[in-house]
N, C-alpha and C positions, 0 to 999 in steps of 0.2 A: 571490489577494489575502489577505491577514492580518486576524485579525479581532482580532487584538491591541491594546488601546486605549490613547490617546494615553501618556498617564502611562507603559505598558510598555513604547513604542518611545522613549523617554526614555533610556532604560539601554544603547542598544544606539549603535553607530558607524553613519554616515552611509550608508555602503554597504548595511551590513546594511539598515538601515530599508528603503532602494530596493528591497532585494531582498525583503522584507515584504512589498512594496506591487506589486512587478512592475513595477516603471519605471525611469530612469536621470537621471539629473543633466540630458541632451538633453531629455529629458520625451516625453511620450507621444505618438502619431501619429495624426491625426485619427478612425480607424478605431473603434482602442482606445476614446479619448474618449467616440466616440458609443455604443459598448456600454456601458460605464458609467457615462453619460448614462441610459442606459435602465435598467439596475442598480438606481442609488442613488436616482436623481429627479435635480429641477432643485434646486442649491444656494438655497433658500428655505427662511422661515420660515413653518410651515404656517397658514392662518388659523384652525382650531380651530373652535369652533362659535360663529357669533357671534350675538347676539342681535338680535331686529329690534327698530326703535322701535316697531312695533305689538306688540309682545311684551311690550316694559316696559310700557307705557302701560296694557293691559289685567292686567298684574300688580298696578301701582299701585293696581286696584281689590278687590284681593284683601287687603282689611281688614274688621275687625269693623263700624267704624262705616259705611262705605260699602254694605256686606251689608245689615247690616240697614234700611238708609235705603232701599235698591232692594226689598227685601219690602215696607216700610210703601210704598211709590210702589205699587207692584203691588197690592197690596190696597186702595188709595185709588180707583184703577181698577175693581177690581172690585165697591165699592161705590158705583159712579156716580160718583164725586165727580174728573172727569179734571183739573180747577183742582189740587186738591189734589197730586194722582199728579205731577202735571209738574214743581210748583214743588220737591219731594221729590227727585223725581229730577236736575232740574237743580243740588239742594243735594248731592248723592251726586257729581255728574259734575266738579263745581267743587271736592269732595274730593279725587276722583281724581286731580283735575290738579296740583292742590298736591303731592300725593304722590308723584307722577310726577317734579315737581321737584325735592322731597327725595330721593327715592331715584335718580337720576340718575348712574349708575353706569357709564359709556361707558369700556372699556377701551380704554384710548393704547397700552399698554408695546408691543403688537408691532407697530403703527405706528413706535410710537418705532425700536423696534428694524431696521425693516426701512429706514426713513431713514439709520439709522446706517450701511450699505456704498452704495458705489457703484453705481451702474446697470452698468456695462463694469469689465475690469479687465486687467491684461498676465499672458500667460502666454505657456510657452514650452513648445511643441510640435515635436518633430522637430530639435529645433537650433532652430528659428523663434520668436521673440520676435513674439506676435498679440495685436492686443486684441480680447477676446471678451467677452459678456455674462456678468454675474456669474453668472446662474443656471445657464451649461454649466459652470462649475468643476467638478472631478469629482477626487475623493483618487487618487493619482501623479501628479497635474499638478504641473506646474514654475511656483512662483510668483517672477519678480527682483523684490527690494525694491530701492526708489529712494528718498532721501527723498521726501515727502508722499507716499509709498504707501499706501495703507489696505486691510489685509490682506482679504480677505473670505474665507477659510478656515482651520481650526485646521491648524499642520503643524507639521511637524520642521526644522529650518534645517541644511541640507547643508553651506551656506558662509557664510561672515560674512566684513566687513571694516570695522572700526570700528565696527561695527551699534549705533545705540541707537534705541529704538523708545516711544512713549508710550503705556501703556495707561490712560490717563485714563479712560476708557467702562469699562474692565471694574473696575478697581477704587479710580477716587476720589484716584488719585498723578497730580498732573500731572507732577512727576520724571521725565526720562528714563530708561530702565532700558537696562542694556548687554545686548547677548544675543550668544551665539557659538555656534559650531559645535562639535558632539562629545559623546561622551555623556555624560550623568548622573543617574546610580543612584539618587541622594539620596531616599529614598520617602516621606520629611515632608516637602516641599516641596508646596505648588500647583503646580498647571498655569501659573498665572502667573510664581509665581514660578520655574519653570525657566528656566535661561539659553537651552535650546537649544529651546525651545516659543514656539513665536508665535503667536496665537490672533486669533480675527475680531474686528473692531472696533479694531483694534491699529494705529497710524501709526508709518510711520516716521521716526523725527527726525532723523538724520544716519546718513552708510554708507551700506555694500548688502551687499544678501547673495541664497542662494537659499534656496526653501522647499518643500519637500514635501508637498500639502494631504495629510493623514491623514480630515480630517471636515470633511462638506459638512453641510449644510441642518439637520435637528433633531437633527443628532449632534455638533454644534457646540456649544460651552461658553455660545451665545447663544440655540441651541436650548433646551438643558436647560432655561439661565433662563430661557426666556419660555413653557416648557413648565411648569414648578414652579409660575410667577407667575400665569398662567390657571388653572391646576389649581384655583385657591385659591376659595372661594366668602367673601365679604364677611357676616364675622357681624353682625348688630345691632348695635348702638350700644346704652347701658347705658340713654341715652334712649331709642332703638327699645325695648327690651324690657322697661320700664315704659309707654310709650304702650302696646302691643302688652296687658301683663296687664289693665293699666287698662281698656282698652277692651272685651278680651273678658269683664270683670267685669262693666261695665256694657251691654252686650248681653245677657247673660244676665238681667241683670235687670230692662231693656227687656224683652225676650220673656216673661219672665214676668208683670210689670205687664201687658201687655198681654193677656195669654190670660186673668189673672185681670179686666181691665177687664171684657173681651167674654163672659168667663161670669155673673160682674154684671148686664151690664146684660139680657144675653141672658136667660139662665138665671131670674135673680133680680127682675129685674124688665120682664119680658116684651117689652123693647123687640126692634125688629125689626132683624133679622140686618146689614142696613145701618147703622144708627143705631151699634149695636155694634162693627161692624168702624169704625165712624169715631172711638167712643170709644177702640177697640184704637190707632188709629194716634195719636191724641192723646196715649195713655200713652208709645208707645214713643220719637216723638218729644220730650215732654218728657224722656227718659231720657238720649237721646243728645247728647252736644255737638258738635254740628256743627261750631260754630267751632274745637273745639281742635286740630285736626289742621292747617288754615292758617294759626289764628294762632303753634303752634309753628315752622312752619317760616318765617314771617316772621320771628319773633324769630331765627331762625339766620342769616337771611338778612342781616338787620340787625347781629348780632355780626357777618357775614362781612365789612361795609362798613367797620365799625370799626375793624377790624382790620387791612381791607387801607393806611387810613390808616398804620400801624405796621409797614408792611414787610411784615405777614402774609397770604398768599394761602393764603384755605380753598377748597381743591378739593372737597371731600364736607361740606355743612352739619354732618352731624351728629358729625363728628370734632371741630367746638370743643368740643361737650357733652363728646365720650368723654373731654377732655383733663383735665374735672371729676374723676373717679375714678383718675385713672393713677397707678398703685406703683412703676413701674419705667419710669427711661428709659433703655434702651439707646443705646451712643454709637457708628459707627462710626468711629476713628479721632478722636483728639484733633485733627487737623489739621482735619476737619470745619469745628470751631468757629475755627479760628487764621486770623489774619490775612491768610495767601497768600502772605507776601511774606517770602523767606529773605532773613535777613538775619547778616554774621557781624559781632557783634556782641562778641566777645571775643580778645584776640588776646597772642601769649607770644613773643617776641626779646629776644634776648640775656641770658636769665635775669630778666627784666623783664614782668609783667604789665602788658596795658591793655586798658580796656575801653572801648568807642564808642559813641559816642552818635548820634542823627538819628534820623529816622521814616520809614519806606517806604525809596522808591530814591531821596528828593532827595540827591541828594551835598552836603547840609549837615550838621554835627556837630565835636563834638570827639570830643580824644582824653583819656583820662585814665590814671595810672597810680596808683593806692590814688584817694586824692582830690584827688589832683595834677593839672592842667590843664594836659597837655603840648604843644608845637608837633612833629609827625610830621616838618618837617624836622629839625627840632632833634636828634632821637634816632636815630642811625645805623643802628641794630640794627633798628628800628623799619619808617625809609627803605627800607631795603634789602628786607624783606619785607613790605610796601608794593608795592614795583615790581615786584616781582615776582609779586606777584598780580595785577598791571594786564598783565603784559606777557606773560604763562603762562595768556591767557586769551581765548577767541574770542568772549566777549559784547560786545554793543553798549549803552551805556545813552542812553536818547531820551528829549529833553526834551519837556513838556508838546506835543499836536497836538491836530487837530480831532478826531481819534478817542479820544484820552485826555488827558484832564485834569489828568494829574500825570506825573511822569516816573516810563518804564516800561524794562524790559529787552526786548530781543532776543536769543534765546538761552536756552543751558542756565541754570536758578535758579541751580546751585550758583556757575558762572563770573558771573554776573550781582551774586551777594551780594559778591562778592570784588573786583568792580569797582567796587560803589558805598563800598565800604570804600579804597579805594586814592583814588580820587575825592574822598573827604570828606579826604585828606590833600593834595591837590591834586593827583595825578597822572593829572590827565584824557586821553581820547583820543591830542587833537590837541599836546598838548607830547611825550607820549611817542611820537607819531611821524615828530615834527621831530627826536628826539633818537636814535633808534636806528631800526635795519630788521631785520624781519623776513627768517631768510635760511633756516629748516627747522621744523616741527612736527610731533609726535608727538601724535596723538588719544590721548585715555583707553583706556586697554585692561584690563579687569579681571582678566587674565591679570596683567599686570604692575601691576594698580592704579596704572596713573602715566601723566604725559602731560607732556609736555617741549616747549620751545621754543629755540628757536638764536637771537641776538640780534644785530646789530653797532651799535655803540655808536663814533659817526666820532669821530675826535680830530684837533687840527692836525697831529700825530705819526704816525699812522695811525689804527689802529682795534681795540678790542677787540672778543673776539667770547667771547660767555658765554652757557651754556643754564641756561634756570631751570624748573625738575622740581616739578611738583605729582602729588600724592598723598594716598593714605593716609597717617596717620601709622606705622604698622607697615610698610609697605612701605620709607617713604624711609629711615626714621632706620639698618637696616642696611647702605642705602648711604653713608652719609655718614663721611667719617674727618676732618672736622674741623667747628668752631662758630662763627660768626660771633659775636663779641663786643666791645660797644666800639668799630665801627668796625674790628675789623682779626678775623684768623682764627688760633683756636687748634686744640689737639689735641681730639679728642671721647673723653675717656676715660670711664672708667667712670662715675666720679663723676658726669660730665654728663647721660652718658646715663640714670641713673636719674632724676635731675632733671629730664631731659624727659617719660621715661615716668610720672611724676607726676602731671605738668601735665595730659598727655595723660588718666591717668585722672579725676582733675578733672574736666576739662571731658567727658568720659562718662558720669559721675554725674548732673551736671548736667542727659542729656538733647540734649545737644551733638553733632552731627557735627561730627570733626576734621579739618580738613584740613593738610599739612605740606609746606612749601616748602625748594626746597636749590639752589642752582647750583655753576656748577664752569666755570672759564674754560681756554677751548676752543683750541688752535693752525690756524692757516690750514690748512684742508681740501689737500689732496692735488688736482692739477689731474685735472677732470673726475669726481673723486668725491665723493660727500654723505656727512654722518654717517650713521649709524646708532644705532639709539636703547639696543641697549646697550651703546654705546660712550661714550657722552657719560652715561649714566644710570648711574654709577658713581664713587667717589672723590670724593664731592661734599661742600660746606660746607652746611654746617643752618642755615638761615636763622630760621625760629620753626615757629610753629602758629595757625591760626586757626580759631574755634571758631563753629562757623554753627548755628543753631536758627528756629523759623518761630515768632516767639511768640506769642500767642492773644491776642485781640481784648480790649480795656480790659474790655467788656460779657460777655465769659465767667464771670468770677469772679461776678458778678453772676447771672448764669444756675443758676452752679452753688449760690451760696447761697440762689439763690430755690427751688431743687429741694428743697436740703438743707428748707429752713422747710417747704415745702408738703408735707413728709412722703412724698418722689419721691426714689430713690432710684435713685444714676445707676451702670452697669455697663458696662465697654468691650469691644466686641464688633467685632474688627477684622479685617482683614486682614493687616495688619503685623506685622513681625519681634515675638515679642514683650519684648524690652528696647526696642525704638525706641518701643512703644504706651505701656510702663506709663512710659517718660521722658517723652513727649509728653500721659500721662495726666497724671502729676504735675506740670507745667506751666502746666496749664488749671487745675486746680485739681480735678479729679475724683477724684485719691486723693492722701489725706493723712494715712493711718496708714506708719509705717514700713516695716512688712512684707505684704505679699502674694504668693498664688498667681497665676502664668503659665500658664493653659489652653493648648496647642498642637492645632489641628486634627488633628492625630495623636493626641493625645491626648483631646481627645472621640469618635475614632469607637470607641476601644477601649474608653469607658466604656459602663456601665448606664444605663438611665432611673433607676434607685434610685438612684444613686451622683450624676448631676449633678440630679437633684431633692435632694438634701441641700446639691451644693458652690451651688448657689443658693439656700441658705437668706439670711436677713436677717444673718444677723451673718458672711458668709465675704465680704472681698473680693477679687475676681477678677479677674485681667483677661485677657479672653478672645483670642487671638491666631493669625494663618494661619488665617483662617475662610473658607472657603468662601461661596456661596450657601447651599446645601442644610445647612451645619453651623449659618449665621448665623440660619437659619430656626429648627431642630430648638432654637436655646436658646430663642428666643421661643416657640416650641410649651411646652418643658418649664416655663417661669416660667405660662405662661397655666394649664396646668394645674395650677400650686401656687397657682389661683386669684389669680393677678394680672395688672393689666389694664396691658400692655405699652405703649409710646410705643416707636419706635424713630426714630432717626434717623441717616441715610444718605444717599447722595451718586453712588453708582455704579451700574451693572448689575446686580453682582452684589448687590447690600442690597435688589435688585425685590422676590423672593419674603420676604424677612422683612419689608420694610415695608408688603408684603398682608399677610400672618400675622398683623402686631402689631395691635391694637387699632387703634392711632393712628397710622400713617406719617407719616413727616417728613422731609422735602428740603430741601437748601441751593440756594436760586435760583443762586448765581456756581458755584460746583465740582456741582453735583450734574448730573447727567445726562438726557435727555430720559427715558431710561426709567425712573429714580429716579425723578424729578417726575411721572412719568405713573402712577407706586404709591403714591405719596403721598396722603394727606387733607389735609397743610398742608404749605405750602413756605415756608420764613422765609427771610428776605432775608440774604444772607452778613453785609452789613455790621451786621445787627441782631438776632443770635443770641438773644438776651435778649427779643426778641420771642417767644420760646414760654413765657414767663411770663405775658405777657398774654396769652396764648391760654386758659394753664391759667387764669388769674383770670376769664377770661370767659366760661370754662366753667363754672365754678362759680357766676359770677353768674346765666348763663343755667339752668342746673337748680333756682336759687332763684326765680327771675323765672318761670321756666312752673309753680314750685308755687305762686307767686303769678296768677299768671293762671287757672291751675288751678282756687285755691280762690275765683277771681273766677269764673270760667261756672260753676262747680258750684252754686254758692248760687243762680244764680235757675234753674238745672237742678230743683233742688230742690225752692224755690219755685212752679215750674211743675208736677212732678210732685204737691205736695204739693196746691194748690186742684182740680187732676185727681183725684185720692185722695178727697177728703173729697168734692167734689159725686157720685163713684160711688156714697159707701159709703151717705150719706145723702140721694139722690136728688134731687140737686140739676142743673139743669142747668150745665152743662159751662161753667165761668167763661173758658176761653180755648179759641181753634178752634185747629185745628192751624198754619191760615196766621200766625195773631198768633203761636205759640208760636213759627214759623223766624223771624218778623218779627223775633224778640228775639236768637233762637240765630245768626242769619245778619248781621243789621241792627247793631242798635244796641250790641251789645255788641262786635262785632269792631274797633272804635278805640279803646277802652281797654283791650282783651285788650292791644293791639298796644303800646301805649304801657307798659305795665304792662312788659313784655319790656325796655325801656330803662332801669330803674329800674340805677346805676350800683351797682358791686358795696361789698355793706357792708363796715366797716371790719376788717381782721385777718382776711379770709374766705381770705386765702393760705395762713396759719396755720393754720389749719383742717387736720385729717386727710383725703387724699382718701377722698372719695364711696366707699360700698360698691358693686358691681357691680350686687347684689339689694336695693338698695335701693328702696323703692317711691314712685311721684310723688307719692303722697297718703300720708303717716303718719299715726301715732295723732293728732295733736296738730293738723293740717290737717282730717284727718277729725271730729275732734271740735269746732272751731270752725267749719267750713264747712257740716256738718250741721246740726249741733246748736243752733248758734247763728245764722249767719246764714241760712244757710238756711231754717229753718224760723220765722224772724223775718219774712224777705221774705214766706216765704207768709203769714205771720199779716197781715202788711199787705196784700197782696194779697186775701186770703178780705174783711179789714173793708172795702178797699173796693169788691169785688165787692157786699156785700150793701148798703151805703150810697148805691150807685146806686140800689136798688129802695128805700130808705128813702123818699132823698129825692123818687121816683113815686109814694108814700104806702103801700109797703108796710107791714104790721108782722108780727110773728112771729105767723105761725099760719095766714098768708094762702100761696095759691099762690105760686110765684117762676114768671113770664113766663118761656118758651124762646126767643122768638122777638120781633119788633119791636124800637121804638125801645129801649124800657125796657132787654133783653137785651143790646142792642148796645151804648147807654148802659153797662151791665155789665162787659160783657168788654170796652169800651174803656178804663173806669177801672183793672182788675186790671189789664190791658196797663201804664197807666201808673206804676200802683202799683211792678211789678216793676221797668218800667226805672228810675224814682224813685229806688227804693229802692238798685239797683244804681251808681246814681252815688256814692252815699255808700260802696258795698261795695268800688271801685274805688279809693274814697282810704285805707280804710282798710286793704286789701290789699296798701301800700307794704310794709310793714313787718309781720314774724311776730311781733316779738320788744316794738321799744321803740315809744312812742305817737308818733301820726303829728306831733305836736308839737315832736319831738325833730330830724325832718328837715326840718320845715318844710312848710306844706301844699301848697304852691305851686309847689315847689325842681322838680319832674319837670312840665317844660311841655309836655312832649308829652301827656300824663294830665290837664292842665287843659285844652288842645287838644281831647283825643277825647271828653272829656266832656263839652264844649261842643258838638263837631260829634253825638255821640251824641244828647243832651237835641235840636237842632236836625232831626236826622233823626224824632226820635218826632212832634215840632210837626209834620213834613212828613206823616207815612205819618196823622195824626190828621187834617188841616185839609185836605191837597190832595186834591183828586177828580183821576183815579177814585182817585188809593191805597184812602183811607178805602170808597171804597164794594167795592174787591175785598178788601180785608182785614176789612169789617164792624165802622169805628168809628165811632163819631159824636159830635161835638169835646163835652169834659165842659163842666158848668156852671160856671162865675164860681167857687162856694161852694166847689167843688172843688178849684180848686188850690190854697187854702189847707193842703187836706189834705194833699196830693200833696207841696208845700213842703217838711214839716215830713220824709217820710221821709228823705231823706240824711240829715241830722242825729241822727233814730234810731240808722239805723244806721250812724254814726259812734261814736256816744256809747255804745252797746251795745258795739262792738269794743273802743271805750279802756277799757273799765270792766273787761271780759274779762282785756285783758293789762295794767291794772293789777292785779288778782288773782294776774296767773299771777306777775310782777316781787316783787310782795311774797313769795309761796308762797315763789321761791327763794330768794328774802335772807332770810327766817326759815332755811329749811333750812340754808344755808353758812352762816349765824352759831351754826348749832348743831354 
């Protein structure tokens, strides 16, 4: 057996390969079979190691804040207090699970992948045509293609006849591609792109042929990829890894608070090692926000809903966030973004330009010539090459059905765009088959790039009989010696011929595939024998040229200047030829400087990392072209490492492992692929491409929204740790018990965290530069007003009226402060109220970083007037309903008292506005200076 891999048995002749391989064109004998059956393995994709859901589940708890919540439960335990320990722990557990669902990371691709081949398949053993299960294929089996074949082994094609084969799964073309037998050298090519390679996943769409499996199971081009695509381990998110610093920051200073509580009260003031471990667990709980880790991933959950209204399906929550920071969106293929639907749309007879109008495949439009509103019978030259692209064509066009809503093609695109263009001149189906018969055809052969038909055309007189020859246009125009013009036919001399090859480059500039029609009328066949195709494919008159392009959706341009503003810079990273990428780039509208570099897969494997880390600097543009998997991967590897946060978008098999690789995966629901879609974090809907704008804006609104809710749990974080702080330092008993402190962190603040996340995104925030990677959830300017200001405001109302409880029991300074009774409880039920209070006022002022809540309106976000109602309504409950208040230790304030309580939102509203009127003025002095 040959261990020589696919691409090298590429270069060699058909026989040779079989002799590689030790088999023959009959194929192998069962015997053989089963020994390398035993050999190689079963043709399967290996499962790899896969992860359990009790796996993830207990990962999910392997966080800062969930750790240290299970020590403080554990030590709440080992100070007697098992009330405490439980409700700790069941706050730690209900973390976990949130987590569990944010990071919810179930790999599809090789599911996908393994759906992609058949259960059985035909092979042919011994002379014997059997169907066997996929998994006995084994490399020198004899595979016959048939149409709807679906290859399930990479091989070499021994024999072809008219063979054209779709590899839509491997790379994102639904185009037919022609393949044939015999060798080719060519060593820039893919594997795809080889004519004489046919690979797993591959159908076939017309012909047969045979094939040589070369590679069964993970040596297959499906293996690799879904071997690359697992490989890959899922980094953070820019979100993930500010929650992640955030949290281990404040852990550490929970643990520290708290060892400093417990040597306090211990150490310093002789309390006993119980009473201490309960002040230790007080501090570290007020440290930690319990709510932020669910109400983050509710706010994603909630961008997710939004979104899906808009075509957008988030597969991974936290890829809306990443789509905040993204620098570069990689594109595979401009077709991605394009409409689907070829359409030939520009056309040249008789030295006469025209161009066509309609939309889709309805066979309604004109025709025009400059700005001229021509009638196609009218114009002979026109007619004639018209009919012949209706009649040199084996598409079917179908009107509107219950499967499809608008009228769709049957058949190959190319023959499909060329019908609905003959159509919109009237030369539909059923006239042109009242009117001639079909009496020979010649399939496309890319050996001869041409495909021919025989015609007879009845007359009362007899009958004509005329073949009409489609092609290339370099193919036809050397057979042709003369030019249809006017209605009648001259010589094709010089002069013409450069005037067509003109046209022809024209419409190649353009971006355009050409196609070139010709006929030639035929004499009555010889009895008992048929034409032959290069007998009739010669001597022919030049009918025109028609110019086919698939053009990109209204909502592209749109797309691409939403990129351009939000400071997203877009790079094509294709598979395709690279003139057909950078014409279909320019198109869409992705490059629009004059001149650019064409990368060739050949030509990145010969580069440096130093060399394509410079040609991906910001100011080169590229268009990257014949990319592999493994090559499409390595540029998103090199940009990540010039420190930018990649988006890619893609559509195929092979774009799996870079749309793991990149930051942000992105899939097209109509053209992309189960396994595409199963590597993705977002899938946008084909018809609404420009839906990844609003994903980017809602990223961005959500990284402002959680620094708003952020600097919302922080503040009475703060507040809680701070009235904990001062009764340590000054011996004060303990103003809030640990259970009131989750009452807050768990309770009454989780509906306005959650509503705060809906806050719609500010005005020009597209505009906006993307997000830094390292940038952190809490800034200077967050930290210093959530601290500084509200924070330690809440506590000051909190401490005044802690101690206002004991006033109004006739304390006065200098007397004991009660630990214990009504008085105490009385106490820490007021501070309880105090914080939450004062939080409803922290919650409106929290809309907005920047201008006063005045400007937006106080009201405008009703889901925030919602939580703050149901908020305020839950504290009335946990205060007045037994048992709450009597397991929580409150007991309902006096009459006098809520006047007090009243007045805090308003505080700290009025405290906030005054702050960032300050900050507003500070900078219009600065720019006016």
């Amino acid at each position: 057996m040959s261990d020589r891999p696919l691409d090298q048995l590429a270069a060699l002749l058909p026989l040779e390969v079989c002799a590689e391989l030790q088999t023959a064109p009959h194929g192998l004998d069962e015997a053989e079979a089963s020994v390398r059956r035993e050999r190689y393995g079963p043709n399967v994709l290996s499962e790899g190691l896969p992860v359990s859901t009790v796996h993830r589940l207990v990962s999910s708890f392997v966080n800062w804040i969930s750790l240290i919540l299970v020590v403080a439960g554990l030590l709440a335990f080992l100070s007697d207090t098992p009330v405490i320990g439980w409700v700790i722990l069941i706050v730690a557990l209900v973390n976990g699970l949130f987590t569990a669902w944010q990071e919810y990371l179930a790999e599809r691709a090789i599911a996908a992948l393994r759906r992609l081949l058949p259960a059985t398949t035909y092979v042919r053993r011994a002379g014997q045509v059997r169907q066997v299960p996929t998994v006995d294929v084994v490399p020198g089996d004899i595979l016959p293609l048939r149409p709807g074949t679906v290859v399930v082994a990479d091989g070499y094609l021994i024999a072809s006849e008219g063979l054209r084969v779709k590899q839509t799964a491997l790379t994102g073309n639904a185009a037919p591609v022609t393949k044939v037998a015999g060798p080719m050298p060519d060593p820039t090519l893919s594997l795809t792109e080889r004519p004489n390679l046919v690979l797993a996943g591959t159908i076939v769409f017309e012909g047969q042929g045979s094939l040589v499996v070369v590679a069964t199971g993970m040596q297959r081009l499906l293996g690799h990829i879904a071997e690359s695509t697992v490989s890959l381990r899922a980094e953070p998110s820019p979100l993930g890894r500010a929650l992640n610093a955030l949290a281990a920051t404040i852990t550490r200073v929970a643990i520290l608070a708290g060892i400093g509580a417990f040597a306090l009260t211990v150490l310093g003031r002789q309390f006993s090692i119980q009473a201490g471990i309960i002040f230790a667990i007080g501090m570290i709980v007020a440290f930690v926000p319990e709510g932020l880790l669910p109400t983050v991933t509710l706010a994603l959950a909630l961008a997710r809903r939004r979104l899906a209204r808009h075509g957008v399906l988030v597969r991974r929550l936290a890829g809306v966030e990443s789509l905040s920071s993204a620098t570069v969106l990689c594109v595979d293929r401009a077709e991605t973004l394009s409409s689907g639907i070829l359409t030939a749309n520009g056309l040249w007879a008789g030295g006469q330009r025209y161009t066509v109008t309609g939309s889709d495949y309805r066979p309604e439009g004109a025709f025009l010539r400059g700005r001229t509103l021509v009638r196609a019978a009218a114009e002979p030259d026109l007619a004639a090459l018209l009919r012949a692209a209706a009649l040199c064509n084996n598409a079917r066009l179908m009107p509107p059905d219950a499967g499809h809503p608008d009228w769709y093609i049957v058949g190959d695109p190319t023959e499909g765009a060329l019908l609905v263009a003959a159509a919109r001149a009237g030369f539909d189906t059923a006239t042109l088959a009242a009117e001639t018969v079909r009496l020979q055809s010649f399939p496309y052969e890319p050996r001869r790039q041409l495909a021919s038909v025989v015609v007879a055309i009845e007359r009362p007189d007899g009958r004509d009989l005329i073949a009409y020859v489609r092609g290339t246009a370099r193919a036809i125009l050397p057979l042709c010696t003369r030019l249809g013009r006017r209605g009648a036919e001259e010589d094709l001399d010089d002069q013409a011929r450069q005037e067509i090859e003109r046209q022809i480059d024209d419409f190649a500039r353009a971006g355009q595939r050409v196609v070139a029609f010709a006929s030639r009328r035929l004499d009555e066949p010889t009895d008992g024998m048929a034409w032959r195709a290069r007998d009739i494919e010669d001597d022919l008159t030049f009918l025109g040229l028609a110019a086919l392009q698939e053009p990109p959706q209204p909502e592209v341009t749109r797309l691409v200047e939403g990129c351009h503003k939000a400071g997203i810079r877009i790079i094509v990273v294709t598979g395709a030829y690279g003139l057909t990428a950078e014409a279909g780039a320019r198109r869409a509208g992705l490059i629009d400087t004059p001149r650019n570099q064409i990368v060739t897969g050949a030509d990145l494997d010969s580069m440096s990392s130093a060399s394509l880390g410079l040609l991906l600097a910001p100011l080169e543009d590229v268009v990257f072209a014949q990319m592999d998997a493994a090559q499409k991967q390595r540029i998103v590897e090199a940009l990540q490492q010039r420190g930018e946060v990649v988006a890619f978008l893609g559509d195929s098999i092979n774009d799996a492992p870079a749309l793991r690789q990149a930051d942000i995966g992105v899939a097209v629901s109509a053209s992309g692929t189960a396994v595409a879609v199963a590597a993705a974090d977002i899938v946008l809907n084909a018809q609404h491409p420009a839906g990844l704008l609003l994903a980017v804006e809602e990223g961005r609104a959500i990284f402002a929204n959680i620094q708003k809710l952020a600097a919302y749990i922080f503040a009475h974080n703060v507040a809680e740790a701070a009235v904990i702080v001062v009764s340590v330092v000054f011996g004060l008993p303990i103003p809030l018990t640990v259970l009131q402190v989750l009452a807050i962190d768990v309770g009454t603040e989780l509906l306005p965290s959650v509503a705060l996340s809906t806050e719609p995104p500010e005005p020009g925030i597209l505009a906006q530069p993307p997000r830094s990677r390292t940038a952190p959830l809490l800034d200077r300017e967050t930290l210093w007003r959530t601290f500084a200001l509200l924070g330690m405001l809440e506590g000051a109302l909190a401490l005044f009226s802690f101690f206002m409880a004991y006033w109004s029991a006739g304390w006065r300074p200098g007397m004991l402060l009660a630990s214990s009774g009504d008085i105490y409880a009385q106490a820490t039920t007021l501070t309880y109220m105090a914080i939450v209070m004062a939080q409803l006022g922290t919650a409106f002022a929290s809309r907005t970083r920047r201008y006063s809540l005045f400007q937006l309106g106080p009201f405008t976000n009703r889901a925030l007037v919602a939580g703050t109602i149901t908020s305020f309504g839950l504290m009335l409950v946990l205060v007045y309903v037994e048992p709450l208040a009597t397991l929580l230790g409150f007991v309902p304030p006096h009459p006098e008292h809520w006047i007090l309580l009243a007045c805090y939102p308003f505080i700290m509203l009025l405290a906030d506005e005054l702050f960032k009127w300050y900050r507003r003025t500070r900078e219009a002095v600065q720019d006016a200076v």
